[in-house]
C-alpha positions, -999 to +999 in steps of 0.1 A: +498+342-220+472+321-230+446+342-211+457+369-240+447+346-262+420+331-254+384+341-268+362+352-238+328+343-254+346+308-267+334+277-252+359+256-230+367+229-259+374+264-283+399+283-256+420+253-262+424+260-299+443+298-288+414+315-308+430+353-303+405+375-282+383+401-304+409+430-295+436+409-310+421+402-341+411+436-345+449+438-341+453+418-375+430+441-394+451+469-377+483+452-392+466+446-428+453+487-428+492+496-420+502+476-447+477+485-468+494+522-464+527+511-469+521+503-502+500+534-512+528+554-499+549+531-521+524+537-551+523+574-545+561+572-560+555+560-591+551+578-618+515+578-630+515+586-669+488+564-687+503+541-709+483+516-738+443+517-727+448+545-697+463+523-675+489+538-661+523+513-643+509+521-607+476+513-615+483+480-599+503+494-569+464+510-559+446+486-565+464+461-542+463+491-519+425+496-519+417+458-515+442+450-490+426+482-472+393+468-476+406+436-464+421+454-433+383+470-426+365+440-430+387+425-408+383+451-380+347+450-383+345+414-382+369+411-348+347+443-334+312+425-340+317+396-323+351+379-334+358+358-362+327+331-365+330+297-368+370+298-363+379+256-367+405+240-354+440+262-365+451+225-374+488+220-373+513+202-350+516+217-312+552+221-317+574+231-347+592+209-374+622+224-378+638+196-395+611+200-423+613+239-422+653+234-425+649+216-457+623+245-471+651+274-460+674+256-473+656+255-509+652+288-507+684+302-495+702+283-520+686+296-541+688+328-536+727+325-535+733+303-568+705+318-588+735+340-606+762+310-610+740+281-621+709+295-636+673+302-632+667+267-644+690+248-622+681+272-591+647+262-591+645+231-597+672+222-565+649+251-546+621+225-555+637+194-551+649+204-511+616+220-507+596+186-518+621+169-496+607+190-465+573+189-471+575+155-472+588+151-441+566+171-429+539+151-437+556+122-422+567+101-458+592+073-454+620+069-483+624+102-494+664+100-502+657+069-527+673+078-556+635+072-576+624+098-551+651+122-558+651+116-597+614+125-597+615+153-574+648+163-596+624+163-631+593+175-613+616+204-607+628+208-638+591+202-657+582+236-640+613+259-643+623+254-678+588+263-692+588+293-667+624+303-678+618+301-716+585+320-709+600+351-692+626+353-713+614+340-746+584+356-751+577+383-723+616+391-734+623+395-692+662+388-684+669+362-660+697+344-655+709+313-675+737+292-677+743+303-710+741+334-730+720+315-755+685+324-740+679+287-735+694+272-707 
């Protein structure tokens, strides 16, 4: 396997790194075009009537489209023409955290699933508090369950979903859910 990965023009101390050979990068680019596809089929079903200034809602939907495509070419052309230059160190631990990656999941997955019974508010900010936690750990921090830790972590959480929150659904007049009917929490 690492034979597959390994850059044939690389140098000895850059085979260690698992730079991918020129035929697998040009597999990324490959990957990004397919994508890149996907969502101009996607775009191709929206409706297209121009709204305020010409701009039509899957105006967007293209233009990601189009740049990811170009992405995807310049990405083939870079693998084709000699790989990817100057590829560093890929950085990162040889092995994975998963104690770290189970906080982050966690977050998110709770998320997900109390989003509708405790808020938008409250749903992020415990999807950012477990996150925190994670990342932290992650980056090796001692202490993280002190209750100073959690209370700023907690209000750190808060400081960013209740602007967002009152934002979307305040002035850009989107729904999402609250613990009240208010509008405000």
């Amino acid at each position: 396997m690492s034979e597959i990965l390994s850059n044939t023009h690389a140098t000895p101390e850059l085979a260690e790194l698992s730079i991918p050979s020129p035929r697998w990068q040009a597999a990324v680019g490959v990957g990004v075009l397919v994508v890149a596809g996907i969502m101009a089929a996607g775009a191709v079903s929206i409706p297209g009537d121009a709204g305020y200034g010409g701009v039509g809602p899957n105006f967007m939907p293209w233009l990601c489209a189009a740049v990811l495509g170009l992405c995807g070419l310049l990405l083939i052309w870079e693998a084709l023409s000699g790989g990817f230059r100057n590829a560093g160190d890929p950085g990162g631990a040889k092995h994975a955290q998963l104690i770290p990656f189970a906080w982050v999941s966690a977050g998110l997955l709770l998320n997900a699933v109390l989003i509708t019974h405790v808020g938008f508010i409250v749903g992020c900010t415990l999807c950012y508090a477990l996150a925190v936690q994670g990342l932290r750990r992650a980056g090796g921090q001692t202490g993280l369950l002190a209750p100073k830790s959690l209370a700023i972590d907690v209000f750190t959480g808060l400081a960013i979903s209740a602007p967002v929150f009152w934002v979307f659904t305040q002035f850009l007049a989107i729904n999402l859910p609250g613990m009240t009917n208010t509008g405000w929490l």
